[in-house]
C-alpha positions in Angstrom: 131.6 111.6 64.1 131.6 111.3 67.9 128.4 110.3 69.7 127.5 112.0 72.8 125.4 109.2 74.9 125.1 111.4 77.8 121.2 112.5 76.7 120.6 108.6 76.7 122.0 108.4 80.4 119.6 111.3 81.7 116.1 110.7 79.8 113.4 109.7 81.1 111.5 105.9 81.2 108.1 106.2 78.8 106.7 104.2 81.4 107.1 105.0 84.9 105.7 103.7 88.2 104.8 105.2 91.2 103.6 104.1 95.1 102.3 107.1 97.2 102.1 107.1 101.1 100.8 109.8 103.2 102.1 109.1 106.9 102.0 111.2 110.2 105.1 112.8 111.0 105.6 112.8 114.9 108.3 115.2 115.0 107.1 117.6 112.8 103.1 116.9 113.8 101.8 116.7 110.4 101.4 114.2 107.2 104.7 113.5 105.0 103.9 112.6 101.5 106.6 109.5 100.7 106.6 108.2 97.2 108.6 105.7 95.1 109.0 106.0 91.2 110.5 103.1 89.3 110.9 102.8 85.5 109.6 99.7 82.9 112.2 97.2 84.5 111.4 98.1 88.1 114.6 100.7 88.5 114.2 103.3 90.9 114.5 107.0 89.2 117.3 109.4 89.9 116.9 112.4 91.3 117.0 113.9 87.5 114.8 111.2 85.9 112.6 112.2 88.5 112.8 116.2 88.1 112.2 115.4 84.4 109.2 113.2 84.8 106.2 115.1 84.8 105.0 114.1 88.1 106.1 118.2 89.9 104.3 121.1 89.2 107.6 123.1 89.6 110.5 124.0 87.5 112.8 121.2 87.6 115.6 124.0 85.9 114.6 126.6 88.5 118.0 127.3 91.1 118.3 124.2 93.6 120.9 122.7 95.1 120.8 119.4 93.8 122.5 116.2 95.1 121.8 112.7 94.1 119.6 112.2 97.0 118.1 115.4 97.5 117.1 118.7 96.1 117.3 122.0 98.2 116.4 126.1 97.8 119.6 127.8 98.8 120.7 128.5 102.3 117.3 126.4 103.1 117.9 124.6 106.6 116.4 121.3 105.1 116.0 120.2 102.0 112.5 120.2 99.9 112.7 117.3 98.6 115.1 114.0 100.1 115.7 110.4 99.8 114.9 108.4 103.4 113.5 105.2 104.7 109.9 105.7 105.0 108.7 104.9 108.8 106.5 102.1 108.8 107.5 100.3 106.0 111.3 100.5 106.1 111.9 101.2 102.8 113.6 103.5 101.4 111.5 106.4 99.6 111.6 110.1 98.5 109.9 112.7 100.5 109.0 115.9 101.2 110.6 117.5 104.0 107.6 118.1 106.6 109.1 121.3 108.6 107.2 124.0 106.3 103.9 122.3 106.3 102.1 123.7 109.4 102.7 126.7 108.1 101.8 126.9 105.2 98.5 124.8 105.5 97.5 126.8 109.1 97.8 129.9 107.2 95.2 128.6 104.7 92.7 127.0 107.3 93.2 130.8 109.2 91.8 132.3 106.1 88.8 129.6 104.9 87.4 128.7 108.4 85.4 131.1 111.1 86.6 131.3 114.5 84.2 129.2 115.9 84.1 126.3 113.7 84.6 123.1 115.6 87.4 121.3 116.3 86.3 118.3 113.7 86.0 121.1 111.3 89.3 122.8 111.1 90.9 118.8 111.6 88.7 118.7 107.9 89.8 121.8 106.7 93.4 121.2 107.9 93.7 118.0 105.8 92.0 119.6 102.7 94.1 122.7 102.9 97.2 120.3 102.9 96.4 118.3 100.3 95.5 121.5 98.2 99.5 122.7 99.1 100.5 119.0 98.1 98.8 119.5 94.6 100.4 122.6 94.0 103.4 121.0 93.9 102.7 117.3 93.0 100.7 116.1 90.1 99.2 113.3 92.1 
């Protein structure tokens, strides 16, 4: 009998670790969310320990391109999810690619705030409305 250690190779840590950043993007004009995820002996997960962690709300087996430094929905411009050194701190981090963001979160503030709310208000409002699109997709 043959043993296949390839499940071994794969699983993920019982214990994992996790630092979280939230830090202005100037080229995209809104917060990135950065993170780093490291097992029991201080090993930063792969891109598959990561998908099989528990810490994203979506389908880790649902159809992306997947490299070992990023994950991508095909024929996307930029990838969802990517390895890069995070801005302030130099180090190097997983993020979420910031370009869909505005969007997304402008579309929500659009629908939850009256035209003539003030400026402080929608800033409010913005923030909240991100993190709510941030929690649909992380379990922070």
């Amino acid at each position: 009998v043959e043993e296949d250690d390839s499940a071994t190779v794969t699983s993920t840590p019982n214990f994992i670790s996790c630092d979280q950043y939230i830090v202005y993007s100037p080229s995209f004009v809104v917060p990135a969310f950065y993170f780093n995820v490291w097992d029991q002996q201080g090993v930063q997960l792969t891109l598959v320990q990561l998908l099989q962690s528990g810490m994203f709300r979506f389908d880790p087996s649902a159809k992306f391109d997947k490299t070992t430094f990023g994950l991508s929905e095909p024929g996307s411009a930029f990838p969802l999810l990517s390895q890069g050194d995070h801005p302030v701190l130099g180090i190097r981090c997983w993020y979420f690619h910031p370009c869909e963001s505005s969007a997304a979160v402008n579309e929500l503030v659009g629908e939850v705030t009256s035209p003539d709310a003030s400026e402080g208000d929608r800033l409010r409002c913005w923030m909240k409305m991100w993190f709510l699109v941030l929690g649909s997709v992380v379990n922070l």
